[in-house]
FIMAR-765515 format. One record per residue: x, y, z of N, C-alpha, C in turn; residue in three letters. Coordinates in steps of 0.02 Angstrom, whole numbers, padded with zeros to 5 digits, always signed. Example, Ala and Ser with C-alpha at 12.3 -4.5 7.8 and 13.67 -1.06 7.14 Angstrom:
<nodes>
+00660-00284+00390+00615-00225+00390+00660-00165+00390ALA;+00642-00112+00354+00684-00053+00357+00645+00002+00394SER;
</nodes>
This chain:
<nodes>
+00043-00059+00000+00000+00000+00000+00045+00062+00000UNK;+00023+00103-00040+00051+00163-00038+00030+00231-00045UNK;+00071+00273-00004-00003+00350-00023+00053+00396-00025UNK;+00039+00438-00078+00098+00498-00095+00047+00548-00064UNK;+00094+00621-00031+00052+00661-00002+00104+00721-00031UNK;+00075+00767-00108+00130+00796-00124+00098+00869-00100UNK;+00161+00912-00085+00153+00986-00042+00191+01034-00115UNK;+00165+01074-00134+00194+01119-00174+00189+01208-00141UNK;+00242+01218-00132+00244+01271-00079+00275+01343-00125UNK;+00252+01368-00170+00271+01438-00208+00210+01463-00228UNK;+00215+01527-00215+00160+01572-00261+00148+01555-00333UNK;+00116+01516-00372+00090+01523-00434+00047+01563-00453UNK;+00047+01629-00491+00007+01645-00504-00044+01641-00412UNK;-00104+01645-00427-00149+01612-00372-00146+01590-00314UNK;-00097+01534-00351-00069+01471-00329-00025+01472-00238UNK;-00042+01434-00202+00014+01453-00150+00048+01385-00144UNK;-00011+01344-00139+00019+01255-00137-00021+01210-00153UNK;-00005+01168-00192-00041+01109-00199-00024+01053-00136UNK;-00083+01025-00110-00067+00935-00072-00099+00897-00101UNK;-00053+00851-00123-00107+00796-00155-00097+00713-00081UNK;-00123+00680-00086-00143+00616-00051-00162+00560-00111UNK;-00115+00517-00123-00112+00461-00191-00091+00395-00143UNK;-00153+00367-00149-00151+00281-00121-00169+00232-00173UNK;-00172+00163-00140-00193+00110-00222-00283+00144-00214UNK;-00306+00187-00166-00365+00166-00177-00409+00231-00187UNK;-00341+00289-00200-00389+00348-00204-00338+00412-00233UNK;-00350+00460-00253-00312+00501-00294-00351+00570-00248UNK;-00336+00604-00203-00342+00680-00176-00309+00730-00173UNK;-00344+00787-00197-00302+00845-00209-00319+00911-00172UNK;-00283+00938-00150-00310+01006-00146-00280+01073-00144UNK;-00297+01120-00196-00267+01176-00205-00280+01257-00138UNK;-00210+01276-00137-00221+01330-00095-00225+01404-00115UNK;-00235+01443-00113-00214+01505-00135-00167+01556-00093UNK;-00148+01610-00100-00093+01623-00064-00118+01680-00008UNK;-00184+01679+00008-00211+01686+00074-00213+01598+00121UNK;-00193+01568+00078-00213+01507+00120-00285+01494+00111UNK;-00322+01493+00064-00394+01478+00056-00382+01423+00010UNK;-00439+01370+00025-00435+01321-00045-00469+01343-00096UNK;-00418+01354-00151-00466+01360-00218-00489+01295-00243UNK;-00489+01265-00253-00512+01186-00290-00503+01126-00238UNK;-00516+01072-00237-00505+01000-00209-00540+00966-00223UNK;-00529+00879-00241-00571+00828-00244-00546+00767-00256UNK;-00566+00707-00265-00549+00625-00245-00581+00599-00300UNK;-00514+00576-00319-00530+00520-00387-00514+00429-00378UNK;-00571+00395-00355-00567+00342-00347-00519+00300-00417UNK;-00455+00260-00384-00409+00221-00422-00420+00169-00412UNK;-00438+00105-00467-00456+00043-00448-00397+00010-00447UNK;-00354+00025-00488-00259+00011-00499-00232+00051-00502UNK;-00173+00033-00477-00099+00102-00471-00094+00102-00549UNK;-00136+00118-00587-00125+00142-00687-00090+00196-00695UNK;-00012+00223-00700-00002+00263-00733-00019+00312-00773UNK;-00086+00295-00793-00104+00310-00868-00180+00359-00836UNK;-00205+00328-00793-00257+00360-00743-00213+00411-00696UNK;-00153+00409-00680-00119+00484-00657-00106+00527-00697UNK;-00098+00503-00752-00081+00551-00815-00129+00584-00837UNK;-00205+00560-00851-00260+00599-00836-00266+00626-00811UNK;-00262+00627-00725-00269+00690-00683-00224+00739-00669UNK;-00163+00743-00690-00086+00760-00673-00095+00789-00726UNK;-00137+00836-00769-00125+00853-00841-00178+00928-00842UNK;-00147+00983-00895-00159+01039-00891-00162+01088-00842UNK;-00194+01144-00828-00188+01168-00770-00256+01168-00725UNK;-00200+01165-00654-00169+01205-00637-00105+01159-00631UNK;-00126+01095-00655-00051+01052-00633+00026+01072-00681UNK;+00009+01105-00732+00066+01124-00761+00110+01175-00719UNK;+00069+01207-00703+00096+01282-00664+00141+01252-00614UNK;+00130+01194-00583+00180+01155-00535+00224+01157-00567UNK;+00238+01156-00635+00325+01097-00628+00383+01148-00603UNK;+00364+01200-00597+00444+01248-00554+00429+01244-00489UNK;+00372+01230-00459+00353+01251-00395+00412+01188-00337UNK;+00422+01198-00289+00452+01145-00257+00403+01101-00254UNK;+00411+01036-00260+00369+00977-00246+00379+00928-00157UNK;+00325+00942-00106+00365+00885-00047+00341+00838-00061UNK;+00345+00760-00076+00278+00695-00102+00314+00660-00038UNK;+00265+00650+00005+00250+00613+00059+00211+00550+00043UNK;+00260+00509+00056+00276+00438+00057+00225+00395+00105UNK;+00161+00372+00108+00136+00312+00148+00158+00244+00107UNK;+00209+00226+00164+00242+00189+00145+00271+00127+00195UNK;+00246+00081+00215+00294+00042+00266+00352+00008+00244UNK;+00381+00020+00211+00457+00003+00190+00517+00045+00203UNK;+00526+00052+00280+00576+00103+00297+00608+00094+00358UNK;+00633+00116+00382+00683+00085+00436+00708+00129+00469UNK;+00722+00149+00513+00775+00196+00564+00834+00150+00560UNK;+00886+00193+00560+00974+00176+00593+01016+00233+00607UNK;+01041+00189+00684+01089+00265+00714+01135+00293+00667UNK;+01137+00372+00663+01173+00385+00631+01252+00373+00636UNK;+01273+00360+00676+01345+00322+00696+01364+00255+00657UNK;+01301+00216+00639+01303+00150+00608+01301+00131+00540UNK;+01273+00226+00496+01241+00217+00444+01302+00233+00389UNK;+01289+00195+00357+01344+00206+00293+01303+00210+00223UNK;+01318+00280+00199+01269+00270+00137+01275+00227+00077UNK;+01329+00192+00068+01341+00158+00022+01294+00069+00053UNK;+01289+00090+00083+01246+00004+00121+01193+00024+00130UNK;+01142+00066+00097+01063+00087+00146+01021+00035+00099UNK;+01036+00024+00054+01003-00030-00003+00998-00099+00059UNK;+01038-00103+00054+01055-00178+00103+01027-00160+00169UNK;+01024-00118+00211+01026-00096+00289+00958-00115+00304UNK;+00910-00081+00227+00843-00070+00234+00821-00154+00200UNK;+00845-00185+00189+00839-00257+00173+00844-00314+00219UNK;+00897-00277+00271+00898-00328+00316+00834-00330+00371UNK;+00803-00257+00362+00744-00262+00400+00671-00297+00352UNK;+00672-00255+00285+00606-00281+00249+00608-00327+00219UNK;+00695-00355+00203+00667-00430+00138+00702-00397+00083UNK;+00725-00433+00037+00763-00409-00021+00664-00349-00067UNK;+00707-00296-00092+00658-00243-00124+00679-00230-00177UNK;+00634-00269-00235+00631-00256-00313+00591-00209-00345UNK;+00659-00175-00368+00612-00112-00418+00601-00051-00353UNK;+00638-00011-00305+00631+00014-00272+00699+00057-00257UNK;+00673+00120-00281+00717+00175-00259+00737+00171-00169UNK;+00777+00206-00151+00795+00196-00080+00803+00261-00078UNK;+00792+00317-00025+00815+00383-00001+00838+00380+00054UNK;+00881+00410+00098+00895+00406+00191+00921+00496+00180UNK;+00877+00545+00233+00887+00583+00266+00890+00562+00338UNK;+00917+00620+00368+00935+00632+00443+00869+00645+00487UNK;+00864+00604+00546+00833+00654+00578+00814+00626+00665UNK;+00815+00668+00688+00819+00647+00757+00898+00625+00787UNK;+00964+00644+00755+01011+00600+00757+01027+00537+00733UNK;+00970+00534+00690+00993+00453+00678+00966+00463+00599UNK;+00983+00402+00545+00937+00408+00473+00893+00388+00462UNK;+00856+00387+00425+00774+00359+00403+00788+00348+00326UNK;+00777+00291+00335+00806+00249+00268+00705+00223+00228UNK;+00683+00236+00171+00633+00252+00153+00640+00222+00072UNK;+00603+00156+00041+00569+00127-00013+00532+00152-00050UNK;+00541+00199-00105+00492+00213-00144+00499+00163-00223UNK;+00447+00132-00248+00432+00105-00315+00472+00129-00364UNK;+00520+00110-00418+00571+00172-00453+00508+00176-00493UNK;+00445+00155-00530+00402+00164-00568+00362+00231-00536UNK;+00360+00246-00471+00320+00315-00465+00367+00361-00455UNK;+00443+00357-00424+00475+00397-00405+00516+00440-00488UNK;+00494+00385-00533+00532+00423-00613+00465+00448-00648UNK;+00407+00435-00628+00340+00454-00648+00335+00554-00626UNK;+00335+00548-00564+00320+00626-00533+00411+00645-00552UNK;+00464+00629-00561+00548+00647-00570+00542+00687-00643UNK;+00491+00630-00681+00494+00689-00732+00428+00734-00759UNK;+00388+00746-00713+00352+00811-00707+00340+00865-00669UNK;+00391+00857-00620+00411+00906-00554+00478+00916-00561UNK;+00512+00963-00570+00549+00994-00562+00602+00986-00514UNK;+00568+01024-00441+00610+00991-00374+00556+00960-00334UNK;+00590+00917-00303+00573+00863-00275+00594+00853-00199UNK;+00532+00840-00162+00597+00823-00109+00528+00753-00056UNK;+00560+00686-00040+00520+00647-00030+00528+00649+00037UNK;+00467+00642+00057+00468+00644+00123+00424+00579+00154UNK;+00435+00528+00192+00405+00476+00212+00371+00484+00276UNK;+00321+00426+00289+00270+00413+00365+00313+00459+00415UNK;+00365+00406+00443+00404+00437+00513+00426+00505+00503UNK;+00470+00535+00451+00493+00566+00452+00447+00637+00483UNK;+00385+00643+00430+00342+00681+00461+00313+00702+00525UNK;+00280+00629+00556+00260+00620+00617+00326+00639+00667UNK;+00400+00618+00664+00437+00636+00712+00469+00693+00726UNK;+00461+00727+00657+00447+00824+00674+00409+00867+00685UNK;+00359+00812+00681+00310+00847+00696+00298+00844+00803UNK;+00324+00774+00825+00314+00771+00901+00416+00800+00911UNK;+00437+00815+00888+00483+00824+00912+00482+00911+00942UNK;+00440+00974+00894+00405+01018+00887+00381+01019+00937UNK;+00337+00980+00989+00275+00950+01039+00310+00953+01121UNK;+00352+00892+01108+00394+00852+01143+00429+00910+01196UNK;+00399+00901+01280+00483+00938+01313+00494+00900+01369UNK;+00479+00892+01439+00497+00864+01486+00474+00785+01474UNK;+00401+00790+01446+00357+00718+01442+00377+00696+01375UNK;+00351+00640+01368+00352+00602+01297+00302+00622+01240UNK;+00308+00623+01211+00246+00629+01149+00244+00571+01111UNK;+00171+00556+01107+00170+00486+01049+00130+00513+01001UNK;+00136+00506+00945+00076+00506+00885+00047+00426+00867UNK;-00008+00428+00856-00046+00372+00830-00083+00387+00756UNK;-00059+00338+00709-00071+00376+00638-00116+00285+00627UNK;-00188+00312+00612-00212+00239+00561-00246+00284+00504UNK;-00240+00258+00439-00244+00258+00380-00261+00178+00344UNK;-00317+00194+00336-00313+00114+00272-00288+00056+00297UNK;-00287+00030+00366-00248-00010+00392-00209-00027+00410UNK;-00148+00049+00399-00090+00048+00409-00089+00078+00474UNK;-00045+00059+00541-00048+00105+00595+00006+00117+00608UNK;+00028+00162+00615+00102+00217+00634+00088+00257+00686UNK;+00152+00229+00747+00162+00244+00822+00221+00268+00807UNK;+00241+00335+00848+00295+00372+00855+00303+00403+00895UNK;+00360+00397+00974+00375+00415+01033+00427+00470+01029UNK;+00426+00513+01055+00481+00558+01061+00483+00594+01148UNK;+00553+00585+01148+00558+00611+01212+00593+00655+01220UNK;+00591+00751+01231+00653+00763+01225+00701+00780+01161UNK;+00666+00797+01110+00709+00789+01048+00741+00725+01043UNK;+00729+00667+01072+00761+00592+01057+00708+00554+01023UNK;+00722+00510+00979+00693+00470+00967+00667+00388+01003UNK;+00618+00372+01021+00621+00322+01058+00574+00263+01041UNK;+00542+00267+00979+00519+00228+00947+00477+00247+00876UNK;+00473+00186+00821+00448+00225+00781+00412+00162+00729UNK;+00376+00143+00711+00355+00087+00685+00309+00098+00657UNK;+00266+00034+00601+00213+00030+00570+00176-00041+00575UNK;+00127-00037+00562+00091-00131+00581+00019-00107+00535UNK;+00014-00172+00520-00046-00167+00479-00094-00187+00540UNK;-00157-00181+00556-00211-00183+00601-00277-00167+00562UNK;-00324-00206+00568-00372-00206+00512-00429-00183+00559UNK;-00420-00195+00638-00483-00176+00657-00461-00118+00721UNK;-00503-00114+00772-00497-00078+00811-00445-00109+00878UNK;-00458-00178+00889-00436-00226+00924-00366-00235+00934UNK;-00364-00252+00859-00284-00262+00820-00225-00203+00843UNK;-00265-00134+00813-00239-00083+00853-00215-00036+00909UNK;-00248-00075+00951-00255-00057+01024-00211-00116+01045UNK;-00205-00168+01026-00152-00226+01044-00068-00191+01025UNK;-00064-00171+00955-00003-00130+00944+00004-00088+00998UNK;-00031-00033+01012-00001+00018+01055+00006-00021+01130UNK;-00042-00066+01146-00006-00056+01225+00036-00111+01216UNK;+00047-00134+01178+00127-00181+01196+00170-00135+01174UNK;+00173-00084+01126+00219-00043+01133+00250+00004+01181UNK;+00168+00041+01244+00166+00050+01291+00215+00014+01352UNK;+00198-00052+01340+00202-00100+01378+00279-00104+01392UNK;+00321-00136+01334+00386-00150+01330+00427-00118+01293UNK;+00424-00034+01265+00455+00005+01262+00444+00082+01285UNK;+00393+00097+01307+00395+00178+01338+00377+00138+01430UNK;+00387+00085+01437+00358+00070+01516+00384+00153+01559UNK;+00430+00165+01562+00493+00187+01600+00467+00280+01589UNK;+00428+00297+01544+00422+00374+01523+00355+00380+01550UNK;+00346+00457+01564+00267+00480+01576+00272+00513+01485UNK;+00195+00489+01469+00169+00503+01424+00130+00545+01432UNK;+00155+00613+01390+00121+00687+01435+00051+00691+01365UNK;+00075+00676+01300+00012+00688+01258+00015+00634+01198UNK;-00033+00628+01174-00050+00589+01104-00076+00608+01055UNK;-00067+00626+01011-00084+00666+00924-00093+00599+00884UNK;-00176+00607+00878-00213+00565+00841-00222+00581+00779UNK;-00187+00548+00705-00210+00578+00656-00243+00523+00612UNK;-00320+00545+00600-00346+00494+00563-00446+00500+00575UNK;-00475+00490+00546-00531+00485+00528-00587+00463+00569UNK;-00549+00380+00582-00599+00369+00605-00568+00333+00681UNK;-00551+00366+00727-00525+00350+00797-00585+00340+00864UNK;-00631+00367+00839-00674+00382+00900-00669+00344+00966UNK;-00687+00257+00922-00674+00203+00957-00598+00166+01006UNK;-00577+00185+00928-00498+00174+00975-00484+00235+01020UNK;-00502+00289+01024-00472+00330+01057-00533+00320+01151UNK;-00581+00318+01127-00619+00262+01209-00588+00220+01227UNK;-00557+00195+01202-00507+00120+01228-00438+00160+01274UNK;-00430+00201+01232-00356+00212+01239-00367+00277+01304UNK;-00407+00287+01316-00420+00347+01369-00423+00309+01457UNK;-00427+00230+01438-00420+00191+01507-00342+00170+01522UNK;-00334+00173+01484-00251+00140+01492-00185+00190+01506UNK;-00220+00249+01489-00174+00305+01449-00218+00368+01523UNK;-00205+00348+01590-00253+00411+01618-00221+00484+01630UNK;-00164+00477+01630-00145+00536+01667-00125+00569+01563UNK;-00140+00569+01533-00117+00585+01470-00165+00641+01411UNK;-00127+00698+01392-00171+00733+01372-00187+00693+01287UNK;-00252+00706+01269-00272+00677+01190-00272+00736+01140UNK;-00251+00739+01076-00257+00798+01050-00266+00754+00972UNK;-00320+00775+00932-00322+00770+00867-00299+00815+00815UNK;-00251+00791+00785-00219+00856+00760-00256+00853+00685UNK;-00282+00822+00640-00319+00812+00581-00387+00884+00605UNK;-00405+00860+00659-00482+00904+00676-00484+00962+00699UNK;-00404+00985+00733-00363+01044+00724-00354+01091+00659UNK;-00351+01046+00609-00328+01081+00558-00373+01127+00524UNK;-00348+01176+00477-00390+01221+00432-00438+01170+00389UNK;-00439+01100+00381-00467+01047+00327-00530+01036+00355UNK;-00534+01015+00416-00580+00989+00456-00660+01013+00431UNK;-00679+01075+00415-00715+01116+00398-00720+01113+00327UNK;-00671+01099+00309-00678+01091+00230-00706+01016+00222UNK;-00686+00945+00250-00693+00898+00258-00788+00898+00272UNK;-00799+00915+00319-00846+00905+00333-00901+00943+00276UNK;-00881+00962+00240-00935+01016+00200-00948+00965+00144UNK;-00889+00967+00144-00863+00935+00046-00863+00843+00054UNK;-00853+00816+00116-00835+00745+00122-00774+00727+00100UNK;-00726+00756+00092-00665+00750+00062-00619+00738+00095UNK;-00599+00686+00120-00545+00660+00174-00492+00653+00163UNK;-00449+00698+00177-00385+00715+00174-00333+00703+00207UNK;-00285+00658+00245-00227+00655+00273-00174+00707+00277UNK;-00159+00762+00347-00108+00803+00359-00115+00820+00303UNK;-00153+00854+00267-00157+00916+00194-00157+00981+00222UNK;-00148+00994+00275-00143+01070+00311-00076+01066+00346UNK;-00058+01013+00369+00013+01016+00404+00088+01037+00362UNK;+00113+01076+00376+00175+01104+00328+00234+01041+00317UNK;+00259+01038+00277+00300+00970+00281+00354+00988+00334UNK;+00379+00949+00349+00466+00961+00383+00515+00959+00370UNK;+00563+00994+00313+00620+00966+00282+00671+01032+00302UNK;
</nodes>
């Protein structure tokens, strides 16, 4: 599974930024203007990752007006890995990130810095030479990377965790302190499944920290987040999706958007 979340951040004309959100199961866009108002947005159901169906929507304007604009394409992606930066050698991140996922065919590899340590990140070379040659600059940004600048931002005496479910995918990320202290993905199909991830993560890696808050990003939490309010007492809850400038737009339009208001972190 995969979801590109691209940020185009220059005045066009109009234009201030495009975010798009690209999964196997949905194509979302939405344009900003340079008050920060949305001029346009909407969701084009993809039955297959078709090339040929991005090329349809990726075509005329306002998408031309992108190709100078900076591009951020945010990566939903579980093919990625943390390693201390002390350990990391860039000539081995092909392999590093193999020894965790399994040999990876047909897959670009990127590793930026962050937190002190690298984030080593799988993108398809079929989408990463697809958007390479209709964007200009580029800059990829993956799951963790986001979420751990985003709690690192958060983060001061207490811990911060984010809880990210999307499409089945669930992404937990601890920060303590500007440190990194955990960072993972698990597929979880129900509510159950999910709530089993976090408190064994709870359990046998943050035992030892007070967990001062939790940044829920995602749709449909209600349930898991009742679960998680017994286990979790002394802990503040914050939805950062229902925070956002979208929320209002979401609810008008039905247009469900993933961190499309959050600024990237690079």
């Amino acid at each position: 599974m995969f979801v590109f979340v691209l940020f185009a951040l220059q005045n066009v004309n109009s234009i201030q930024r495009v975010h798009i959100q690209l999964s196997a199961q949905s194509f979302k866009y939405v344009f900003f203007n340079t008050e920060n108002k949305i001029l346009t947005s909407g969701a084009i159901p993809l039955q297959h990752q078709d090339l040929r169906q991005w090329e349809a929507v990726i075509s005329g304007n306002p998408w031309e007006q992108a190709y100078n604009v900076p591009v951020y394409i945010y990566v939903w992606n579980p093919l990625f890995t943390i390693v201390p930066a002390s350990f990391y050698d860039d000539a081995l991140k092909v392999s590093s990130l193999e020894l965790v996922m399994g040999q990876l065919k047909h897959q670009h590899v990127f590793a930026k810095p962050i937190l002190s340590n690298m984030y080593l990140q799988a993108v398809p070379y079929i989408f990463e030479q697809f958007f390479t040659s209709r964007f200009k600059h580029l800059h990829w940004i993956g799951i963790p990377e986001f979420y751990l600048n985003f709690l690192s931002s958060k983060s001061t005496q207490q811990t911060a965790i984010s809880i990210s479910w999307h499409e089945h995918l669930l992404t937990l990320t601890a920060v303590n302190k500007q440190q990194l202290l955990f960072c993972n993905s698990y597929q979880a199909k129900d509510d159950t499944e999910a709530l089993y991830y976090i408190l064994f993560v709870k359990q046998h890696v943050l035992q030892s920290y007070t967990i001062g808050s939790i940044y829920l990003f995602g749709d449909e939490l209600t349930v898991l987040k009742s679960s998680l309010v017994n286990y979790f007492k002394n802990t503040a809850f914050h939805s950062a999706v229902a925070n956002s400038a979208m929320s209002n737009h979401k609810m008008e339009h039905h247009v469900s958007i993933e961190l499309l208001t959050l600024h990237p972190c690079v």
